[in-house]
N, C-alpha and C positions, 0 to 999 in steps of 0.2 A: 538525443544530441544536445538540446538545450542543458541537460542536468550537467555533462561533459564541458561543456562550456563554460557555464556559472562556478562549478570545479575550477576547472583552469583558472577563470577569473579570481577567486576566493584564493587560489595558491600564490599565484602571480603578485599580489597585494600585500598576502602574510609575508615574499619575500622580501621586496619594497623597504617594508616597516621595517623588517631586519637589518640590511642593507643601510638603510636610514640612521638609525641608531648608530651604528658601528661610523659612520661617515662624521655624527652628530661627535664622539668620543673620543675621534680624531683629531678632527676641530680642535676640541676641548682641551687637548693634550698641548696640538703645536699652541695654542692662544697661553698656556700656562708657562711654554718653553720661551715664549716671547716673551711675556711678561716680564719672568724671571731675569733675562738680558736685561731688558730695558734697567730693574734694578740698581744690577751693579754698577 
């Protein structure tokens, strides 16, 4: 039961980090789409 757990846990995290990034490249995008306004 413990090994099941520390599993889930370990999954739960690797998703996270994914999740994370994708959110982090989002960001990145609209801050480059402001940016660019502010520009012209």
């Amino acid at each position: 039961m413990k090994k099941l757990l520390t599993l889930i846990c370990i999954a739960f995290a690797l998703s996270a980090c994914n999740t994370m990034e994708g959110f982090g490249k989002d960001v990145q995008k609209v801050g480059s789409k402001v940016e660019g306004a502010a520009r012209k």
